[in-house]
N, C-alpha and C positions, 0 to 999 in steps of 0.2 A: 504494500500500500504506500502512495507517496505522502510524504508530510507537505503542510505545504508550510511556505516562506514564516506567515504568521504564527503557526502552531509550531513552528521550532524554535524561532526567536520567545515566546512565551513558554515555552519548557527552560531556556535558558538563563531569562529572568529570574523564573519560579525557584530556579534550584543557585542560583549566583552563576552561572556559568559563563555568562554574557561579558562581555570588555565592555566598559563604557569611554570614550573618546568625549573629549569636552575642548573644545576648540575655544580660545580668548580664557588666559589666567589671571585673570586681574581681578577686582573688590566684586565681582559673581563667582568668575568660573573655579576660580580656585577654593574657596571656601564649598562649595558645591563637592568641587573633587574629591575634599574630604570630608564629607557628609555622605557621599556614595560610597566611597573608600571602605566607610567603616560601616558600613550596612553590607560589607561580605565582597561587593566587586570588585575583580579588577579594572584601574583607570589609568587609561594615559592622557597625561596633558597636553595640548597641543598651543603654541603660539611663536607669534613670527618675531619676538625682542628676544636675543639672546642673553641678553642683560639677565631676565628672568630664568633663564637656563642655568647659568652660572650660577644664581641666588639659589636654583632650587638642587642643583648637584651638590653645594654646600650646605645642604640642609638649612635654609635661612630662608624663614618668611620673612615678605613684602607686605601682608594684609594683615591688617589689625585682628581682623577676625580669625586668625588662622596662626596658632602659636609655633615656635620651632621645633617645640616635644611632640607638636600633634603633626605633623610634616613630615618630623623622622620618625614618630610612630610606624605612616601607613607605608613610609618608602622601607623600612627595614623588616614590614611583614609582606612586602613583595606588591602590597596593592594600588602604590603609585608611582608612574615616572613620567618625565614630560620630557619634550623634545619641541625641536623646530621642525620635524622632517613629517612632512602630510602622509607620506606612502603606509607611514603604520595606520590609516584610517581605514588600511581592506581589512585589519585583523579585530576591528570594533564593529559591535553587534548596536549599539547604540551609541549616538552621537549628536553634542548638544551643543550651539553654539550660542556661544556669551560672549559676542564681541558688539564694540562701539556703533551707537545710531543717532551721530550726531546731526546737528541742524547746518546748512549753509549759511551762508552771512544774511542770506535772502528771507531765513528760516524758513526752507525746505527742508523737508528729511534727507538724510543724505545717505542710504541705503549702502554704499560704494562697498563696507566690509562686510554686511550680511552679502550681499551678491558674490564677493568675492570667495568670498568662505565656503559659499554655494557650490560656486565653479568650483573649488579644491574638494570639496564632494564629491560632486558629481565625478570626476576625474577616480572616483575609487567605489564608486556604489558598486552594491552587487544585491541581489535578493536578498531577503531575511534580516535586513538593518531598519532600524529606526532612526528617524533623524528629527530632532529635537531642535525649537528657535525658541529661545528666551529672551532675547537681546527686543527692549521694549521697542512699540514700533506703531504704527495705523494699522484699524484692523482691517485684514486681506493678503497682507505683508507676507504671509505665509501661505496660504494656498496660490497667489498670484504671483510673489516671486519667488519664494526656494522652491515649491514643490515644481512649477513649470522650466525651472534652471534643471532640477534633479532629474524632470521625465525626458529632457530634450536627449535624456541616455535610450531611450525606447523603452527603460523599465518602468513601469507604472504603478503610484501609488493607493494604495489598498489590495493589489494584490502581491506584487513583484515586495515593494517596500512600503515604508509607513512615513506619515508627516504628523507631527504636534506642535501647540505650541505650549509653555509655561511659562507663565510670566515672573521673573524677578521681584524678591521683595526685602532683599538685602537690605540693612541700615545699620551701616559703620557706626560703632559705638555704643550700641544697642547692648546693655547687661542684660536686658530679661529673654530676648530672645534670639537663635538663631536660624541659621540654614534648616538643620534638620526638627526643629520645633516651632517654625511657622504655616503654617498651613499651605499647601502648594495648588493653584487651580492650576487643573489639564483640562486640554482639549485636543483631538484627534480631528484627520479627516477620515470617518468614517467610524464603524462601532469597532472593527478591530483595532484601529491604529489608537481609541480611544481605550481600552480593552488594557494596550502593550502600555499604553503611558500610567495607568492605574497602579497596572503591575509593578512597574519597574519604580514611579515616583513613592508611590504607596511601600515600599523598599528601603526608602532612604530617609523618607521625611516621615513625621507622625499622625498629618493627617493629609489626604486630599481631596480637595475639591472638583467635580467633574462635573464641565458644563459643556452645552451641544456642538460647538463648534469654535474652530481655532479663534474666527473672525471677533465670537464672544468674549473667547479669552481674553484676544488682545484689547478689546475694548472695556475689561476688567481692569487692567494696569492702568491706562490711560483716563479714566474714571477715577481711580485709587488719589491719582498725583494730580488732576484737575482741583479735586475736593480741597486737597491742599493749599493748592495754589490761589484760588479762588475767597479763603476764610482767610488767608495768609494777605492776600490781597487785599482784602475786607479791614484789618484791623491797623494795616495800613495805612492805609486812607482814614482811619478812623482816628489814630495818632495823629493825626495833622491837623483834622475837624476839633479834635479835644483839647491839641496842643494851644490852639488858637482861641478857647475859651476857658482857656488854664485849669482844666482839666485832666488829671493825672491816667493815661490809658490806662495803664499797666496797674493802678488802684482800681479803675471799673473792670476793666477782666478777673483778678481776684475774687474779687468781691462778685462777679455775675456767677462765674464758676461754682460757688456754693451751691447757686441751682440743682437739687440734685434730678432734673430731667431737662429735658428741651433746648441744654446749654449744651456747648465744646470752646473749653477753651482753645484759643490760637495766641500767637503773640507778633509783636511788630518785630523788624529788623532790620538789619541797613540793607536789605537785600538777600534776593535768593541765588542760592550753590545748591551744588551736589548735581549728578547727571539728570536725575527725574524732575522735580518741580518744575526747573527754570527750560527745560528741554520738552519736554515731554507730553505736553497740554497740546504745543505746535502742531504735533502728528496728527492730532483730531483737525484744528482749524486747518487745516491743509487738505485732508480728506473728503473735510466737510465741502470744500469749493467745487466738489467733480459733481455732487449733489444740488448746489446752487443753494444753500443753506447756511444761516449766519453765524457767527461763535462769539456772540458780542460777548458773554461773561468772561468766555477764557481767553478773549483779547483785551479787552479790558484791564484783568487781573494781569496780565504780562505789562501790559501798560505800565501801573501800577509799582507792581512790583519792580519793574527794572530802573524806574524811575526814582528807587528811594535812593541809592547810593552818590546819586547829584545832588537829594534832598538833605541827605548827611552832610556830606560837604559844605552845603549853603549854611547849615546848622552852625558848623563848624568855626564857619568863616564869620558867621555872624558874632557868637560867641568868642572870638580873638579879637574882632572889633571893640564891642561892649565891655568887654571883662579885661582886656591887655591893651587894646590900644592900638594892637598890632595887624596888618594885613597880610592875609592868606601868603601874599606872594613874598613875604619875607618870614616866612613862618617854617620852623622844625617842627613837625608833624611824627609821632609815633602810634603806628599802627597797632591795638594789643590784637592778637591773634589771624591768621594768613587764613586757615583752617576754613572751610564754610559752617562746621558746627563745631559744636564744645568735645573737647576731651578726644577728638580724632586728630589725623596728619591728611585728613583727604582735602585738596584746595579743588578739586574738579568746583569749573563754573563760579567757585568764592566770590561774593561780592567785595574782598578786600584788596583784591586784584585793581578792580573796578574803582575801588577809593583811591588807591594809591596815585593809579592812571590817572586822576580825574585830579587830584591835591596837585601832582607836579605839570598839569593842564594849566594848571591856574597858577603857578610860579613858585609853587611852595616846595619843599623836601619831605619826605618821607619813607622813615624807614619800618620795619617790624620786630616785632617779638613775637615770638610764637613757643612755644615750651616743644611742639610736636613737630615743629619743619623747621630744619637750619638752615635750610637753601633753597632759593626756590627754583624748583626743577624746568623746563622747557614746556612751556606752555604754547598751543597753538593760536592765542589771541592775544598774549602777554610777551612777548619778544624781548621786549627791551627788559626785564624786571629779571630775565633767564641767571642766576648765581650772586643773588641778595642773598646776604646772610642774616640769620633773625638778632640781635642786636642783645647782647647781657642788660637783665633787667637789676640795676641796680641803682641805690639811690641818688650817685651822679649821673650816672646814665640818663636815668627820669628826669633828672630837673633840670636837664641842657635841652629840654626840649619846649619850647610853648604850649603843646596841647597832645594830649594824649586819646587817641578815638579808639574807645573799645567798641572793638566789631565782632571778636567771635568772646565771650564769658567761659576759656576753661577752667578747671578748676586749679591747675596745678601753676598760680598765678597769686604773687602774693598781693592783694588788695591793697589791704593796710598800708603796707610800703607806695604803692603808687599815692592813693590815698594824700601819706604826708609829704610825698615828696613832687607832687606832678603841680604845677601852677595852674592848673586846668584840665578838666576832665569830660570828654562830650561820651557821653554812654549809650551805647544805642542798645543795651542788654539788661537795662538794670537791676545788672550786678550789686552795684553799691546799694542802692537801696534795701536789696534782700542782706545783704549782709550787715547792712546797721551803720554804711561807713558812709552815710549821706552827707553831705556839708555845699556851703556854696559856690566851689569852685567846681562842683558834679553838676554838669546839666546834662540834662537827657535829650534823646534824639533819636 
């Protein structure tokens, strides 16, 4: 009797036999790798920066989320290796890719590494694989470009091979939860491919979610980070309506919060980072245009949001006027934190990029601290900023400066010391306040 393609790849799951291939090792696919890893399969890594090769033959994680003992764990029980060479992707039963879907300058999606990743597929398909797209994106992204890059082989999906998508829900820094204890939604094209993703994710992770179609999937993620963006946008704008009737936001959220129904707190910020909020909303208004249908909320909220990090500055400058005397364009500027959120090293998208750029726009200097980045790495929008060093926080340090703009509130960050020694303090986190080190030289922003 013949098996066919599907009922082998699910015996292979069922019993751990399956290799799983996960293409892009970076703040998804590597934490992923070992989330799988230790749910019994074997995994190979696959990505195109050798740099990462090196890290990982030395046993040395890159990702916050992903410690050095848990890396050498799976590599010395044989269940992980990575490489840069694609040819090992004929000897993987499933294959997941978690690479970049960033936006053009135009904000467009800019598909170029999911297609690419496709083509180095495609070039190894064979029957009885699955192939997995996580990498957020518009829904269709996946039945209309990997699966029709993958078929242009003549094998075809649902019976030959399988297509899913699962959407990412990685969050850098995150103590309560991870990889393998967030919930994971799958989606299949078709009941088998949907079937194998059950199998296999349902394997790694502790629960999953299974809804009818890839297209849903991906319109799950893009949902997820609109919501965000959107309340995030919201209070926003709301800081600046309160600021202006000297009304404290950050006192009315507290205090609305107690609500115990009908409420969710958000909070304001100098701006949005990380790959999903400030990217990701895009995919829909973009999708939405082939429809001929509006996205006024989550254009708006981009609006909004990208618009606060020129609103800080003006803050800024306003506040070195008033309280110093002094003009922006003669002004030392220390940025506290590079980071886009607290207690991480990840600057993807960071709105402090954005301040920096935008302070030496207007004639001033500006450098950072950061406790989590000493350098800052090569950024595809930030060029010139490429091997800043973050600056010793100390209290000569602090007070050679005019003003100090905390933008990301880590914790490993002595307040107090700023506190007495900064001449000025614009807070767009406040920090100070929750900590009790409020005085008049702190204004917020």
């Amino acid at each position: 009797m013949v098996i066919s393609p599907f009922d082998t790849l699910l015996q292979k799951i069922e019993t751990r036999a399956a290799r799983a291939g996960i293409i892009g090792l970076g703040y998804v696919g590597l934490p992923l790798a070992m989330a799988v890893a230790r749910s019994g399969f074997a995994v190979t890594g696959f990505d195109i920066d050798p740099g990462k090769m090196v890290a990982l033959d030395a046993r040395r994680s890159y990702i916050d989320a992903v410690t050095d003992a848990a890396l050498s764990a799976e590599i010395d029980a044989g269940r992980f290796k990575a490489t840069t060479d694609f040819a090992g992707l004929d000897e993987c039963d499933v294959i997941i890719i978690c690479v970049p879907t960033p936006l053009t300058k135009h904000r467009d999606p800019d598909l170029s590494f999911v297609e690419a990743t496709s083509r180095s597929i495609a070039a190894h398909l064979r029957p009885g694989q699955l192939v997995v797209l996580e990498s957020t994106t518009y829904p269709g992204t996946t039945d209309d470009v990997v699966k029709v890059i993958l078929e242009r082989t003549g094998l075809k999906s649902g019976s030959d091979f399988f297509v899913g998508f699962s959407p990412e829900r990685e969050d850098p820094g995150n103590q309560h939860y991870h990889t393998a204890t967030i919930p994971k939604v799958v989606a299949g094209d078709g009941a088998e491919a949907l079937a194998l993703m059950k199998a296999f994710y349902g394997a790694a992770v502790s629960s999953v979610v299974p809804v009818s179609s890839n297209a849903t999937a991906e319109a799950v993620k893009l949902t997820e980070n609109i919501f965000r963006s959107v309340n995030i946008a919201l209070v926003n704008e709301l800081k600046t309506v309160y600021a202006a009737m000297g009304i404290d936001v950050w006192e009315v959220i507290d205090a609305a919060k107690t609500k115990p129904f009908g409420y969710m707190p958000f909070y304001p910020g100098p701006g949005l980072g990380g790959h999903c909020i400030p990217i990701d909303p895009f995919y829909l208004t973009w999708k939405s245009r082939e429809y001929e249908l509006p996205t006024r909320f989550i254009e708006l909220a981009g609006e909004i949001n990208s618009a606060m990090p020129r609103h800080v500055v003006g803050k800024l400058a306003e506040a070195l006027d008033i309280r110093a005397g002094k003009a922006l364009s003669r002004s030392r500027v220390l940025v506290l934190g590079l980071a886009y959120k607290k207690n991480v090293a990840d600057i993807r998208e960071s709105p402090s990029l954005r301040l920096i750029e935008i302070i030496e726009e207007r004639g001033g200097r500006a450098d950072y601290h950061d406790p989590f980045v000493a350098e800052i790495p090569p950024t595809r929008e930030y060029q010139a900023l490429k091997g800043r060093k973050s600056v010793a926080l100390t209290p000569e340090t602090i007070a050679g400066y005019d003003a100090v703009l905390v933008a990301t509130d880590h914790d490993k960050v002595d307040y107090a010391t700023l506190a007495k020694n900064a001449s000025l303090i614009v807070d767009t986190r406040n920090v100070f306040n929750r900590l009790g080190l409020s005085a008049d030289h702190v204004i917020k922003a």
